[in-house]
C-alpha positions as CSV (number, residue, x, y, z in Angstrom):
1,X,0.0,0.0,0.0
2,X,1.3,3.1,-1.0
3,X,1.7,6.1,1.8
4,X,0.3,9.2,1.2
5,X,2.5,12.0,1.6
6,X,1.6,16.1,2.2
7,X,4.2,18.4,2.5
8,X,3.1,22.1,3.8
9,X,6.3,24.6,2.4
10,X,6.1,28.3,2.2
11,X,8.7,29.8,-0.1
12,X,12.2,30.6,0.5
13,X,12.6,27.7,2.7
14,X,15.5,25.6,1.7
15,X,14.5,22.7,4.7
16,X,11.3,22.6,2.6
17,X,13.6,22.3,-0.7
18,X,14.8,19.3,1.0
19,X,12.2,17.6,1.8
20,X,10.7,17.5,-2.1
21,X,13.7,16.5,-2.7
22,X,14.6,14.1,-0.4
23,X,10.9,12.7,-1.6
24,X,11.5,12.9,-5.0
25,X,14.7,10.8,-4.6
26,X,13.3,8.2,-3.1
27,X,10.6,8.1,-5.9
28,X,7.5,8.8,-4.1
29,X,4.8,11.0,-5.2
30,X,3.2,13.7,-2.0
31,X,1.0,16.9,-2.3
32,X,2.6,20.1,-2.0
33,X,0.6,22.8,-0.1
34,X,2.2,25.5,-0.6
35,X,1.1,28.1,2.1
36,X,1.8,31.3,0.3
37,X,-0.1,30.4,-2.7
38,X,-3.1,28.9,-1.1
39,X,-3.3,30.3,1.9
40,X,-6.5,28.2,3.5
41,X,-3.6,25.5,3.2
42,X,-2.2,27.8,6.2
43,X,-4.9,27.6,8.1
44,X,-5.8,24.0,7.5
45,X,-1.9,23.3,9.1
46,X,-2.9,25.3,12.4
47,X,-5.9,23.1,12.4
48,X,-4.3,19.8,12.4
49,X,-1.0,21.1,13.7
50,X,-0.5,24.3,15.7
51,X,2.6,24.5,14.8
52,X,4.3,27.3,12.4
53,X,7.5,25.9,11.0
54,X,8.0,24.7,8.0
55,X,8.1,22.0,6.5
56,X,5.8,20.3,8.2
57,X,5.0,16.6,7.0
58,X,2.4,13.8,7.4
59,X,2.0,10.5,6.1
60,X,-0.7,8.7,6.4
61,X,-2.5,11.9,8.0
62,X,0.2,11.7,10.9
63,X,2.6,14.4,11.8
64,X,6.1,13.9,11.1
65,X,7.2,16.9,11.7
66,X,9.7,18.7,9.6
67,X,12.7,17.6,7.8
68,X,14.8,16.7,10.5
69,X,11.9,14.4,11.3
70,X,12.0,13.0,8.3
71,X,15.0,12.3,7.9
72,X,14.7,10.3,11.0
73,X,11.5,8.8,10.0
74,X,13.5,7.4,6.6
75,X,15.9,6.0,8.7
76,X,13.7,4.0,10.9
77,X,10.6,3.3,9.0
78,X,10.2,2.5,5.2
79,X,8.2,5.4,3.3
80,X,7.2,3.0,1.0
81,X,4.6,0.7,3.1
């Protein structure tokens, strides 16, 4: 079963540059929500989040956290299945 992947980036963030690519690397598809250009996306984050930093990262509709996180998460859990 394939995850799914949302990544919420505003622009100018490089941690959020390497998360897509970190992503993309590994070959797996995610949803960008990009803050700046749709900014309900913003709000929708504080909704399920509360938290402002970005990235911020959820597969499976769990909170990963950023890219640090996700970094982590690679290295102890397979983001394929």
């Amino acid at each position: 079963m394939i995850k799914k992947i949302e990544v919420y980036t505003r622009p100018g963030c490089s941690y959020c540059v390497s998360a897509k690519r970190l992503l993309t690397n590994e070959g797996l598809d995610f949803i960008e929500h990009d803050t700046a250009r749709q900014p309900d996306k913003l709000s929708e984050l504080m909704q399920k989040s509360r938290l402002r930093t970005f990235p911020q990262i959820f597969i499976d509709d769990q909170l990963i956290g950023g890219f640090d996180y996700l970094v982590e998460y690679k290295q102890t859990q397979s983001l394929l299945n």
